[in-house]
C-alpha positions, 0 to 999 in steps of 0.5 A, a space after each residue: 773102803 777105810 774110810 767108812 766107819 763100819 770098815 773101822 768097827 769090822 777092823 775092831 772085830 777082826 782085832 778082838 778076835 786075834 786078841 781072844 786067842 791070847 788074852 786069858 779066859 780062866 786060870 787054872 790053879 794047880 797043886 804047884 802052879 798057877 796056868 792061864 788058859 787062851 783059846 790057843 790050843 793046849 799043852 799041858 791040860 786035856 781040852 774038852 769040846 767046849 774049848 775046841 768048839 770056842 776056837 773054831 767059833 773064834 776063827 770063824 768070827 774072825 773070818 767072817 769079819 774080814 770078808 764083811 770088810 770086803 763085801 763093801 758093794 754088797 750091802 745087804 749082805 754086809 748087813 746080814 753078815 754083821 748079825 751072823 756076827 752078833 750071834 757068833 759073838 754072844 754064843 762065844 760068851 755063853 761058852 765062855 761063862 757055862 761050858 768047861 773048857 779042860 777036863 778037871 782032873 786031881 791036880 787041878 784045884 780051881 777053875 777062875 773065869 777072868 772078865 778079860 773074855 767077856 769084855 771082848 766078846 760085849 765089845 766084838 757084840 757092840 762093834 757088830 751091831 754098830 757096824 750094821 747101824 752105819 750100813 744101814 746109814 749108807 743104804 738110806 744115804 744111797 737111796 736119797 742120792 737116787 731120788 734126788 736124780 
């Protein structure tokens, strides 16, 4: 199972997804301070249904891979996974890049959005579809190995 290249790209998506919950997708600058918003739940802001929704999409990726990984004799559905994953992954960006993720209010200044999130998610795209690449190797390989026999 680990040593399939796909099991490493799938282990890479599973790392960018814990790694979106920390890492900073906007900063909020406020009237004293400066706030670095994660997908993690907050505290200090009201969070709208776009943060709400990019969190569960976030979990649902990460969840997703982790069985993908597993499904290892079940090819198919690996592949079809992998592209359930690609989607999952390009709408997250899209949230990202248009939908407000706290409710602006008087004490809040500005609103950045860092590329830090973006990066993730164009990583967590590529890794996907080369996980679905090299499955696909894998199917061709299998289906050479029976017509040799």
């Amino acid at each position: 199972m680990i040593q399939r290249k796909q099991t490493l790209f799938l282990l890479q998506l599973v790392l960018f997804s814990l790694a979106m919950l920390f890492i900073p997708i906007q900063i909020i600058y406020n009237k004293l301070d400066t706030h670095y918003l994660c997908l993690v739940p907050l505290v200090n802001f009201t969070s709208t249904a776009g943060h709400f929704a990019a969190t569960v999409l976030n979990f649902l990726g990460l969840i997703i891979s982790v069985t993908t990984i597993f499904l290892f004799k079940k090819r198919q559905l690996q592949i079809k996974l992998c592209y359930i994953l690609i989607v999952i992954w390009l709408i997250l960006m899209a949230m990202i890049a248009f939908c407000p993720l706290v409710t602006k209010t008087t004490e809040i200044i500005e609103i950045k959005t860092t590329y830090f999130g973006y990066l993730c998610c164009g990583f967590a795209i590529l890794g996907a579809y080369l996980a679905s690449v090299f499955i696909k190797k894998d199917i061709e390989l299998i289906k050479s190995a029976d017509r040799i026999r």
